[in-house]
One Martini backbone bead per residue (centre of mass of N, CA, C, O) as a GRO file, in nm:
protein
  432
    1UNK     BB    1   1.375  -1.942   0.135
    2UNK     BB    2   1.245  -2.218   0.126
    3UNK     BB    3   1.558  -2.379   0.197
    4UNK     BB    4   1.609  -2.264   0.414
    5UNK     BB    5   1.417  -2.339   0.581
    6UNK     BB    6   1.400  -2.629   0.525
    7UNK     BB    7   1.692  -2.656   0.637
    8UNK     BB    8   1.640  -2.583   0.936
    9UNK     BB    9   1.410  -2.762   0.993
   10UNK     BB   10   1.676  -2.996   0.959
   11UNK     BB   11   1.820  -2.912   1.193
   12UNK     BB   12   1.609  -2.890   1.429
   13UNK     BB   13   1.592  -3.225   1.390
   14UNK     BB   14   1.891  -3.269   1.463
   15UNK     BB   15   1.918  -3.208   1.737
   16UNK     BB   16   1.719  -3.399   1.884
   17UNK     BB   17   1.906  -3.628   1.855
   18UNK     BB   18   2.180  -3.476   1.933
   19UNK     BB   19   2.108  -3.363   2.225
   20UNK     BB   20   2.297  -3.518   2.428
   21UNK     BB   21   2.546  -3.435   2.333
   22UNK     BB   22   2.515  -3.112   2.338
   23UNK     BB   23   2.457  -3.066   2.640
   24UNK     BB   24   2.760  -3.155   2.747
   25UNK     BB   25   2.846  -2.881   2.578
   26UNK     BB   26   2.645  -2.592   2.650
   27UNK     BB   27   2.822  -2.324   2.735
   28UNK     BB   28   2.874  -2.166   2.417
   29UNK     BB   29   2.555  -2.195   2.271
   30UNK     BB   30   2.380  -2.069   1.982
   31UNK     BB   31   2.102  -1.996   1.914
   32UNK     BB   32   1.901  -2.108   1.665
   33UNK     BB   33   1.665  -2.111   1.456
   34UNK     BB   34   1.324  -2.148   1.422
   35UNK     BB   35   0.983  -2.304   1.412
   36UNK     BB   36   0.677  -2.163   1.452
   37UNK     BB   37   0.562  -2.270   1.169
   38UNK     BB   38   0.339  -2.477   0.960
   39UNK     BB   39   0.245  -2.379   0.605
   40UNK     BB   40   0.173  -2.598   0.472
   41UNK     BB   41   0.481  -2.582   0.231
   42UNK     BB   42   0.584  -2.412   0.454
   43UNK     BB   43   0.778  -2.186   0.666
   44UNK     BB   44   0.801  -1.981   1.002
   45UNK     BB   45   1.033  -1.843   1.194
   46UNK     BB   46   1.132  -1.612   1.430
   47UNK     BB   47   1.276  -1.389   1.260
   48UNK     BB   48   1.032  -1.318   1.173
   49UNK     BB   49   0.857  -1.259   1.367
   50UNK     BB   50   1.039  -1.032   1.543
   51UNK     BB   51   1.046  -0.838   1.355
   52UNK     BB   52   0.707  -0.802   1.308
   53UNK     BB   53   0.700  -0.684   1.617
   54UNK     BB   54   0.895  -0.456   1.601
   55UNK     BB   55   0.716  -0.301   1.409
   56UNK     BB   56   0.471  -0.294   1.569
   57UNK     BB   57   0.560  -0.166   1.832
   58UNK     BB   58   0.637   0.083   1.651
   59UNK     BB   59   0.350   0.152   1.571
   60UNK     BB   60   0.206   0.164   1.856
   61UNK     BB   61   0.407   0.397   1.973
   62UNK     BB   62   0.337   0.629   1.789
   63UNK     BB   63   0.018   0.618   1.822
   64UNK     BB   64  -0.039   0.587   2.141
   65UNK     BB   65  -0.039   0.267   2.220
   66UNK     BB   66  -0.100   0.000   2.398
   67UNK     BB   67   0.056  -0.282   2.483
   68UNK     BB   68  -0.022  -0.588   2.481
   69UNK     BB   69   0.012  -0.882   2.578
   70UNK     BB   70   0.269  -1.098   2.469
   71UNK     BB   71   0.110  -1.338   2.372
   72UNK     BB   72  -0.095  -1.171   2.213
   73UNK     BB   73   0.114  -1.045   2.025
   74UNK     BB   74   0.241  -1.352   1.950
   75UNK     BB   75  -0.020  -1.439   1.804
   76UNK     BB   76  -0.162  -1.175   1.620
   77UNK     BB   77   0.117  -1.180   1.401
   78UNK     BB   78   0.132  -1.521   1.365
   79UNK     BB   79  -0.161  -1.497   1.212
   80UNK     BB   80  -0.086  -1.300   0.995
   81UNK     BB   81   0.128  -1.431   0.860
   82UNK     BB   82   0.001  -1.725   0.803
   83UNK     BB   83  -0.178  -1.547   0.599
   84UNK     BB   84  -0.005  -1.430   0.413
   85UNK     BB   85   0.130  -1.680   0.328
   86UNK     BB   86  -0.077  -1.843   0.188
   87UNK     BB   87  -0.097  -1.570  -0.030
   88UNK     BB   88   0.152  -1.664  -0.150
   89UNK     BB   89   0.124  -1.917  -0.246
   90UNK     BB   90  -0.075  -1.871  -0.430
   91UNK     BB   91   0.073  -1.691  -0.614
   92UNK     BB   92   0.325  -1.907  -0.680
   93UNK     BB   93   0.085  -2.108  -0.832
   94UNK     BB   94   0.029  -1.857  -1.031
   95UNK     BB   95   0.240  -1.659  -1.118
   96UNK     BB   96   0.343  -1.453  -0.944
   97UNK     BB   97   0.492  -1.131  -0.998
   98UNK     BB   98   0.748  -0.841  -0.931
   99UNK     BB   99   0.917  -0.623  -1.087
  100UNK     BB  100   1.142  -0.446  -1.015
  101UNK     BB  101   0.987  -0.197  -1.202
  102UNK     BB  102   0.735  -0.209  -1.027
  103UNK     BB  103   0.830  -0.163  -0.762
  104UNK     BB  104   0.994   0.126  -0.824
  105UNK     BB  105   0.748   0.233  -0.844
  106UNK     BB  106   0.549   0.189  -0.579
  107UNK     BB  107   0.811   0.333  -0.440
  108UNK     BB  108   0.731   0.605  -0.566
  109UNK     BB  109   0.418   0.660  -0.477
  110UNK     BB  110   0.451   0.648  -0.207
  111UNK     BB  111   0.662   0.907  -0.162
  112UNK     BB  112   0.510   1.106  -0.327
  113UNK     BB  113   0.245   1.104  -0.101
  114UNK     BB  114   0.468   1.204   0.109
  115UNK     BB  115   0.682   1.402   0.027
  116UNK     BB  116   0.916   1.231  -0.155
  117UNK     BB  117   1.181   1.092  -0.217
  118UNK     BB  118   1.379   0.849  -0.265
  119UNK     BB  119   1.597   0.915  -0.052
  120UNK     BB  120   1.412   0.988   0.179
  121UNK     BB  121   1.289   0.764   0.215
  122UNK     BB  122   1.462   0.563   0.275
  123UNK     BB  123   1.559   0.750   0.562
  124UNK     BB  124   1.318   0.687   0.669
  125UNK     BB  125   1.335   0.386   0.710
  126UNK     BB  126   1.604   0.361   0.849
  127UNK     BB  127   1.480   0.536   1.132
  128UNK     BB  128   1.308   0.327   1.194
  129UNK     BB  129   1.485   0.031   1.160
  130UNK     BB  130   1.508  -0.062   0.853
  131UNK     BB  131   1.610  -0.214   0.619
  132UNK     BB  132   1.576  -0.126   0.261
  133UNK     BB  133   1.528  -0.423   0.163
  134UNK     BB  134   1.328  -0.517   0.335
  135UNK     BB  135   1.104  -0.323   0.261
  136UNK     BB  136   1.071  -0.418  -0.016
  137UNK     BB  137   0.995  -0.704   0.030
  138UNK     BB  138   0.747  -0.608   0.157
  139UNK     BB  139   0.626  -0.491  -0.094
  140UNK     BB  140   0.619  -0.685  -0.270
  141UNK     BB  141   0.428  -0.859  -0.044
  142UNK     BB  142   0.218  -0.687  -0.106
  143UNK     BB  143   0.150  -0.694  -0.375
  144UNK     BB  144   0.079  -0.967  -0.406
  145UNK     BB  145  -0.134  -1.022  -0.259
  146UNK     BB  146  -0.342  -0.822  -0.405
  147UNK     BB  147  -0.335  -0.978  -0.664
  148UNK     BB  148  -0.503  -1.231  -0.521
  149UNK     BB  149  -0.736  -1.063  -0.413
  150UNK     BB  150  -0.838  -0.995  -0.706
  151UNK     BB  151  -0.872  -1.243  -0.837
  152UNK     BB  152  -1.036  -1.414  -0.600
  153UNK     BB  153  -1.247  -1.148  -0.547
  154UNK     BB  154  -1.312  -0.852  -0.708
  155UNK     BB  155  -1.358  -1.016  -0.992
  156UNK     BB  156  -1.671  -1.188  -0.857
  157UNK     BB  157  -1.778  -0.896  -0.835
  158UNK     BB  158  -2.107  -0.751  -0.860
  159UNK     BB  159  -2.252  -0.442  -0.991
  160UNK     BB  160  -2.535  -0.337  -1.051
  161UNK     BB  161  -2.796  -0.077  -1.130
  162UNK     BB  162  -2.978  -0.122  -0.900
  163UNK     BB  163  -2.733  -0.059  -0.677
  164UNK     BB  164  -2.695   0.249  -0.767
  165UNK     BB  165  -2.956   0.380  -0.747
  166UNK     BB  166  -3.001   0.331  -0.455
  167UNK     BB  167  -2.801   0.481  -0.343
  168UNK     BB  168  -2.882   0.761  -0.513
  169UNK     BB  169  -3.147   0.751  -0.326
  170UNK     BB  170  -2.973   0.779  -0.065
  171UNK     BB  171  -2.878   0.948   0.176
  172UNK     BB  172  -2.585   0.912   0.152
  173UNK     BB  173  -2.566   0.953  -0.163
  174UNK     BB  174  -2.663   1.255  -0.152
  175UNK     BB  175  -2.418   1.333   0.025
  176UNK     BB  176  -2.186   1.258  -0.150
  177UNK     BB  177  -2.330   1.411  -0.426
  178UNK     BB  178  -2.363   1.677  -0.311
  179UNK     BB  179  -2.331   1.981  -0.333
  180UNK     BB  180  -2.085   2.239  -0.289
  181UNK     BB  181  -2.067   2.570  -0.112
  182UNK     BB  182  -1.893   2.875  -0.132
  183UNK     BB  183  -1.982   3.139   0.063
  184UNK     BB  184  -2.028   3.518   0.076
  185UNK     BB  185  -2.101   3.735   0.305
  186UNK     BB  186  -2.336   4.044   0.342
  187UNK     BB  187  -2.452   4.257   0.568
  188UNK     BB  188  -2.751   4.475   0.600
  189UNK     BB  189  -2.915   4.552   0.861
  190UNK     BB  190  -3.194   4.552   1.086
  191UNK     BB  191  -3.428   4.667   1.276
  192UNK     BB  192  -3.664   4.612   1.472
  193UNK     BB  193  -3.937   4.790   1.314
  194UNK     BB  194  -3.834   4.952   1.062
  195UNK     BB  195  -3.844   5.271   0.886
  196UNK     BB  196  -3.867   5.349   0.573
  197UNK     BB  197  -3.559   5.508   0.623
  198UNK     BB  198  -3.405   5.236   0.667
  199UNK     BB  199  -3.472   5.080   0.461
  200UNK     BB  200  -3.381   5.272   0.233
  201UNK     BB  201  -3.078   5.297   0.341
  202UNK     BB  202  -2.994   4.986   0.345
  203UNK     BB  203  -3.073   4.995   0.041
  204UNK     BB  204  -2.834   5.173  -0.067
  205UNK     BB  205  -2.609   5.033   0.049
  206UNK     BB  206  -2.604   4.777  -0.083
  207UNK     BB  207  -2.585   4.862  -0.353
  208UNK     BB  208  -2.299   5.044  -0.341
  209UNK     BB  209  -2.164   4.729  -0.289
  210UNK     BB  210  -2.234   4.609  -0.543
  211UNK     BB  211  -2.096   4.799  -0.741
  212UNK     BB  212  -1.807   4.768  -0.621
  213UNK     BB  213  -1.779   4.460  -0.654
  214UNK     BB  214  -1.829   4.468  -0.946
  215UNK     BB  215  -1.567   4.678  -1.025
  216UNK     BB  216  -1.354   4.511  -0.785
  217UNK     BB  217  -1.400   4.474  -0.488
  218UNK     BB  218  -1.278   4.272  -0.208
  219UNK     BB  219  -1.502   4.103  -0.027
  220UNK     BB  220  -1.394   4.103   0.214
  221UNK     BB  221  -1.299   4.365   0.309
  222UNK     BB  222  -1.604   4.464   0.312
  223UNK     BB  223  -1.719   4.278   0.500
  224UNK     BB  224  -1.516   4.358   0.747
  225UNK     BB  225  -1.661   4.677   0.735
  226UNK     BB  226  -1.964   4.625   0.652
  227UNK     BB  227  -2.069   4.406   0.794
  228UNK     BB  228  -2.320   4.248   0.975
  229UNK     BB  229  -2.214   3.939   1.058
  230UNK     BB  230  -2.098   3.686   1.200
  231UNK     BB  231  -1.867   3.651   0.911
  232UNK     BB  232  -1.675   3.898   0.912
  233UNK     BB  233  -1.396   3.856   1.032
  234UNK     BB  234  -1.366   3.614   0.743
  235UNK     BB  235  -1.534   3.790   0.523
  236UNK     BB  236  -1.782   3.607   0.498
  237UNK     BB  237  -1.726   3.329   0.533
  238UNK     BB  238  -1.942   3.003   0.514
  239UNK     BB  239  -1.823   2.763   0.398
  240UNK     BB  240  -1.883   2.469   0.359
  241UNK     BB  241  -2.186   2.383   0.162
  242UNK     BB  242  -2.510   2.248   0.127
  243UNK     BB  243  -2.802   2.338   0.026
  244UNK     BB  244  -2.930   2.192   0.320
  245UNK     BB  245  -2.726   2.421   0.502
  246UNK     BB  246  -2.903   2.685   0.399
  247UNK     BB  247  -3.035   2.925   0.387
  248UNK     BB  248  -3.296   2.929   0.178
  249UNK     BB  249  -3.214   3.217   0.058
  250UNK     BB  250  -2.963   3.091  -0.045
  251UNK     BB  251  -3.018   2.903  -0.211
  252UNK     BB  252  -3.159   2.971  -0.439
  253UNK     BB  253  -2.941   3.164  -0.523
  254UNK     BB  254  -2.656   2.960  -0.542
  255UNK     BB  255  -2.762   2.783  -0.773
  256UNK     BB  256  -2.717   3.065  -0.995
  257UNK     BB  257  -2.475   3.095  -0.981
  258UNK     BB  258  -2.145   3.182  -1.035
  259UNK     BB  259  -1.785   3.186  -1.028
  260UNK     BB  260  -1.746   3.491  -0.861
  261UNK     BB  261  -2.098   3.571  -0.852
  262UNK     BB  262  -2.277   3.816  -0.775
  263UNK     BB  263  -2.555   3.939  -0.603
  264UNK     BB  264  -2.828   4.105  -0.555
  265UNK     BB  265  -2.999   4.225  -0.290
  266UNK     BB  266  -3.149   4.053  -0.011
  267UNK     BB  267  -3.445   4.022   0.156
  268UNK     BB  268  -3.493   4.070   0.503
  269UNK     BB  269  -3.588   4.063   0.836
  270UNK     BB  270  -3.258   4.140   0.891
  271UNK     BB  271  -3.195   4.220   0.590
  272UNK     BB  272  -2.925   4.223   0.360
  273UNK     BB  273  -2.814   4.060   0.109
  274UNK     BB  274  -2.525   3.919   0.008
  275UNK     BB  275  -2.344   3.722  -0.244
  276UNK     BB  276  -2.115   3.486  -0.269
  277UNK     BB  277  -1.937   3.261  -0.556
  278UNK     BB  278  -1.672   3.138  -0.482
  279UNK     BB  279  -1.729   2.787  -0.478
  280UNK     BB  280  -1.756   2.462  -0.627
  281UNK     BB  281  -1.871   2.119  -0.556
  282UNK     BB  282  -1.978   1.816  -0.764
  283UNK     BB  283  -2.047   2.001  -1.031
  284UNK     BB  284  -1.833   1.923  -1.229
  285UNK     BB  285  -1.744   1.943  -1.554
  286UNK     BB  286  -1.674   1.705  -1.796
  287UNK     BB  287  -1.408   1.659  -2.002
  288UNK     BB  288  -1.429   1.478  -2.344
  289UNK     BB  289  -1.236   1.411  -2.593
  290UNK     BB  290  -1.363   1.353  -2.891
  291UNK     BB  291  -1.340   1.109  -3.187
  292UNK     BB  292  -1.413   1.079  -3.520
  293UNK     BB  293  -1.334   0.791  -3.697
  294UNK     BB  294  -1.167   0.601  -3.996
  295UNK     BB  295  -0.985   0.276  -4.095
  296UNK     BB  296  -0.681   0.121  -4.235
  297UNK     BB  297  -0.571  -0.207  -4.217
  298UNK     BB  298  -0.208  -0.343  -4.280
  299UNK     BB  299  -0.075  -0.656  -4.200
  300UNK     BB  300   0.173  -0.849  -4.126
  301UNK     BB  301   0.258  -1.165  -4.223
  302UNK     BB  302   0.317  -1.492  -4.364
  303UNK     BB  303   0.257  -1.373  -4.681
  304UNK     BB  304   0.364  -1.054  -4.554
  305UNK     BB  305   0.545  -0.791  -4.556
  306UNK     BB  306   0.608  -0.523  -4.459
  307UNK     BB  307   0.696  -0.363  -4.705
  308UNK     BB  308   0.414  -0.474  -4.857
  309UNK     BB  309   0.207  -0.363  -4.621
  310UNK     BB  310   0.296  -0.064  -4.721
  311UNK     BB  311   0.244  -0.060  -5.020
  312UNK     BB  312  -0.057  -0.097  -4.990
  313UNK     BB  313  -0.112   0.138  -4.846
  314UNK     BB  314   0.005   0.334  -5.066
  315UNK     BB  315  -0.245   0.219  -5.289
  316UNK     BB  316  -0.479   0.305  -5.127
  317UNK     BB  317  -0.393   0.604  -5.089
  318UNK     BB  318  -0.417   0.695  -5.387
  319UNK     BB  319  -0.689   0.656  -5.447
  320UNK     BB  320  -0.808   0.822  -5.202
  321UNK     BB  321  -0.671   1.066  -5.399
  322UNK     BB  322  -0.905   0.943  -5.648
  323UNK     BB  323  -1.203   0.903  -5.490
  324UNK     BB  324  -1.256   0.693  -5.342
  325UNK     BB  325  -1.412   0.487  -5.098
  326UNK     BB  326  -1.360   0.421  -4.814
  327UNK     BB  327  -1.525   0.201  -4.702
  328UNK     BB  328  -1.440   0.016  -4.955
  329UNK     BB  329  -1.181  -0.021  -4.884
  330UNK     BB  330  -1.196  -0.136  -4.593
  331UNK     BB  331  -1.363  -0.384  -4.670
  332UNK     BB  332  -1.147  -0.511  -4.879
  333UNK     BB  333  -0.846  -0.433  -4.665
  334UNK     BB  334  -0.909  -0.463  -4.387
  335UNK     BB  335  -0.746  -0.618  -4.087
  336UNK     BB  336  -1.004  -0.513  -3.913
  337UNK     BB  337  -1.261  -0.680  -3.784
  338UNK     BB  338  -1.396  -0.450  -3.593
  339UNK     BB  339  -1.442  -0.250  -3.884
  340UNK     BB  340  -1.423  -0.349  -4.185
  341UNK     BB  341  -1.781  -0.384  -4.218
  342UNK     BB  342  -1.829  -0.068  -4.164
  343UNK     BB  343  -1.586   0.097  -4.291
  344UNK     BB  344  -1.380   0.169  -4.059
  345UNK     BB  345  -1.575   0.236  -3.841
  346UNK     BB  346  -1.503   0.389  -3.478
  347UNK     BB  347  -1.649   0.621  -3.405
  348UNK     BB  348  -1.650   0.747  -3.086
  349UNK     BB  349  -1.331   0.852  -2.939
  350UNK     BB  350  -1.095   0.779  -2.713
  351UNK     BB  351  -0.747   0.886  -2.759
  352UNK     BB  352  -0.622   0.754  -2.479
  353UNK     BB  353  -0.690   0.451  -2.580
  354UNK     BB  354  -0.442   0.483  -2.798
  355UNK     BB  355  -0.154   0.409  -2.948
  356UNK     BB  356   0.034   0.670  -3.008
  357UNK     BB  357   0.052   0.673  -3.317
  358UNK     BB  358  -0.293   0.699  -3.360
  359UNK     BB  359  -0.320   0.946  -3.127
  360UNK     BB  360  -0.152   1.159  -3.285
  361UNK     BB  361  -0.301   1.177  -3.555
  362UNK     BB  362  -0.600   1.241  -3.444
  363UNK     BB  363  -0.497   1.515  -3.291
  364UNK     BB  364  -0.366   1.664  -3.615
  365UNK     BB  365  -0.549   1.549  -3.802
  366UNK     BB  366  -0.747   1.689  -4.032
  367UNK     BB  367  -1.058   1.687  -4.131
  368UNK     BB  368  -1.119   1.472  -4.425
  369UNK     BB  369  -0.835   1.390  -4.427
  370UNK     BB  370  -0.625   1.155  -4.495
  371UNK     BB  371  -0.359   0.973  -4.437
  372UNK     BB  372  -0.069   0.870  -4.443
  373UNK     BB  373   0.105   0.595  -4.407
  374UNK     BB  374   0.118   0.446  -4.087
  375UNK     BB  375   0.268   0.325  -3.792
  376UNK     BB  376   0.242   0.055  -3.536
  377UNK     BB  377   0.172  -0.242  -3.358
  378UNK     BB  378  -0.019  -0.372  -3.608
  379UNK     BB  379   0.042  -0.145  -3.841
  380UNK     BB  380  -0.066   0.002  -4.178
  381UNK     BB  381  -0.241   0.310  -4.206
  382UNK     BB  382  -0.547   0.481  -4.237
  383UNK     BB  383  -0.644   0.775  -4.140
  384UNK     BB  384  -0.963   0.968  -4.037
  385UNK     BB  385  -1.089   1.267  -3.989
  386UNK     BB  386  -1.483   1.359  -3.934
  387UNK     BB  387  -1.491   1.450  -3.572
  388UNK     BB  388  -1.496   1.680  -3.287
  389UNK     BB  389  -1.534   1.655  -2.951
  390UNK     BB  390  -1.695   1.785  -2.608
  391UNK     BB  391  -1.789   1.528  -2.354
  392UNK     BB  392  -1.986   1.530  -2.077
  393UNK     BB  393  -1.870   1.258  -1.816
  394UNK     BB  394  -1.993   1.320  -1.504
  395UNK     BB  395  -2.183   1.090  -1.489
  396UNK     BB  396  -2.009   0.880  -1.533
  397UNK     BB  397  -1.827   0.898  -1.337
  398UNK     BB  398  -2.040   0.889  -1.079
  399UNK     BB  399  -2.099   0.579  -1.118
  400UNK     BB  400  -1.807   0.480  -1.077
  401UNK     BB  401  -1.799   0.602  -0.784
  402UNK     BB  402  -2.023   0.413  -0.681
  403UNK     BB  403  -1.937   0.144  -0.744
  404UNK     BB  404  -1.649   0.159  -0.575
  405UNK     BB  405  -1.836   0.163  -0.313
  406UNK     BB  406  -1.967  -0.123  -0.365
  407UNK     BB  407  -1.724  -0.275  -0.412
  408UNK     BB  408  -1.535  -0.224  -0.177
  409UNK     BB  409  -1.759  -0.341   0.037
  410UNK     BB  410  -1.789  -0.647  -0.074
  411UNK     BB  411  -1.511  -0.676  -0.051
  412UNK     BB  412  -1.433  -0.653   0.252
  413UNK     BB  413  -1.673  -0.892   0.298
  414UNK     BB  414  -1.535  -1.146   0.077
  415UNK     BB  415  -1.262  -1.134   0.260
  416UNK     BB  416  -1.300  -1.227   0.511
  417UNK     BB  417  -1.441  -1.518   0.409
  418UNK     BB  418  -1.198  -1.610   0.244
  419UNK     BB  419  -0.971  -1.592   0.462
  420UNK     BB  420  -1.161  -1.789   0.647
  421UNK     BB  421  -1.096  -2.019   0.448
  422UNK     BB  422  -0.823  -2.056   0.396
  423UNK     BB  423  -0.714  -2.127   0.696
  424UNK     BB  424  -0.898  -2.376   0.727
  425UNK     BB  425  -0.793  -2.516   0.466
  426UNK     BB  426  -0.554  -2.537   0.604
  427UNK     BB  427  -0.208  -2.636   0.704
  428UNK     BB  428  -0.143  -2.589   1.055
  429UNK     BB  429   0.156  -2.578   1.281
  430UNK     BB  430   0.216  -2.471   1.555
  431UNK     BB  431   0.548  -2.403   1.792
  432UNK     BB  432   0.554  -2.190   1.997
   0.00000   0.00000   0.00000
């Protein structure tokens, strides 16, 4: 591309060149392409400008946007390309590439996003007017930038704990960390200043529809027949809320039902309350399985064949099975750096985080029985597996949430900073 661009550049300078000749003869003369801008080491060509035009306002009249003077949208069009081209140079100068592999997975992501096969996606970008090789490239030219500004700013960006912390005790952080309940209501109202036989039978009616409801009656159609509630005729659903969104009545109890569990009747001055715990979000609890294990590897190099690497640990598996100590044959032969002098011990771990062939072990192999020799990409295991557990990681989960929030807000703040010192210190010479 950057070829043709140049050789256009020179194309477009001889025309001026040998412009009086051409002059005399312009009768059914074809314009060619021309430079609308040279940005650093690079140019920008005007079929290029036309076509991101053409994007833009069909993107604007979809969203049934007005569009602005023409001058002004190709002001901001062309310097958005500069912007883009600039950020492409850089790509090209740290040698980032975008493999046809990678670039068909995440056109493969877009269209799944969108409920779409990879053929509906082609038709949907060529109904739009797109020839689908163009998209394509336009979509690896969007993965290149992302790499770049990963590189330049992401990288750079530091969340603090101090920073986590004061987040999460922010009304902000409170909001969206709070925890959401969806709760089923029926009433079961009393008149004002009721009289002990009023309330004795409202006190009957509820108690007879908790038992139903325990017995297996459906919440909704309850509701629909018996409740006096705002929200009867929804079934008694009182939508999602949090729980100071709800009458002080209700926090009480929902903060201990379990999902799909009935209170039993509760009093207040309107009447008698049954409350159902649909369903709750925000504090689902994450489990992840984790495997404490201890392994022994042996490595092929310059002097051990893989063979012969296989064979040692066939003799370290040997003594296993005649009672030798685990640690110390770690100690004295695994060639894992990290874990040697521990006896090979690898503490708690995701075997998610392990190579298959690892990871599979981990996952089958019975406690405290050594495995035979197996191979990996590392080399030549012996793994034991001393125990399994479910850790709880939602505390963890929540953590990450609140980063990836703070980081993201730096994020937007020190690219817009970085976007406009790019610009300020390149060469840009607009022609158009």
């Amino acid at each position: 591309m950057k070829i043709l661009r140049h050789f256009m550049l020179a194309v477009a300078a001889s025309l001026v060149v040998t412009g009086a000749t051409l002059a005399s003869a312009a009768v059914n003369i074809v314009p060619l392409d021309r430079v609308v801008a040279i940005v650093g080491t690079d140019v920008i060509m005007e079929s290029e400008l036309n076509g991101r035009l053409k994007v833009v306002r069909q993107q604007l009249r979809q969203r049934s946007t007005s569009l602005p003077p023409e001058d002004v949208l190709n002001q901001q069009v062309l310097e958005r390309l500069i912007i883009e081209n600039l950020q492409l140079q850089l790509a090209d100068r740290a040698g980032a590439r975008i493999d046809d592999n990678a670039l068909n997975d995440a056109i493969r992501t877009i269209a799944q996003r969108n409920g779409m096969t990879l053929e509906q996606f082609r038709k949907a970008v060529e109904q739009d007017g797109t020839a689908y090789p163009e998209a394509r490239e336009q979509i690896r030219r969007e993965m290149l930038i992302n790499r770049v500004r990963q590189r330049q700013v992401m990288e750079q960006i530091q969340v603090t704990d101090r920073e986590v912390e004061n987040f999460r005790r922010s009304e902000e952080g409170k909001q969206r960390l709070a925890v959401e309940y969806r709760l089923g209501h029926i009433l079961i109202s009393l008149p004002e200043g009721a009289s002990p036989k009023e309330i004795a039978r409202a006190s009957a009616k509820a108690e007879d529809i908790y038992t139903q409801l325990n017995k297996g009656a459906d919440f909704s159609r309850v509701a629909i027949s018996q409740s006096q509630g705002q929200n009867a005729l929804e079934g008694g659903d009182l939508g999602w809320r949090t729980a100071d969104k709800l009458p002080s009545l209700f926090a009480d109890v929902a903060t201990d039902l379990k999902k799909d569990q009935v209170s039993r009747p509760i009093r207040s001055p309107s009447g008698f309350h049954i409350i159902k715990m649909t369903d709750s979000r925000g504090n689902e609890q994450l489990l992840q399985e984790q495997i404490k294990a201890r392994h022994i590897l042996i490595k092929p190099n310059e002097v051990r064949s893989d063979m012969e690497a296989r064979e040692l640990a066939n003799s370290i598996y040997e003594r296993l099975k005649k009672g030798a100590a685990f640690p110390e044959l770690a100690k004295a032969y695994s060639d894992d750096p990290g874990s040697a002098l521990g006896g090979g011990d690898l503490d708690w771990s995701d075997p998610d985080k392990m190579v298959p062939a690892f990871r599979e072990k981990m996952l089958t192999q019975p406690v405290n029985v050594p495995t035979k020799p197996f191979r990996s990409d590392f080399g030549w295991h012996i793994l034991e597996v001393q125990g399994k557990r479910q850790e709880d990681i939602s505390e963890r989960v929540r953590t990450t949430q609140i980063r990836d929030i703070i980081g993201q807000r730096k994020f937007e703040e020190e690219l817009q900073v970085w976007l406009r010192d790019l610009r300020d210190q390149a060469f840009v010479e607009i022609k158009l």
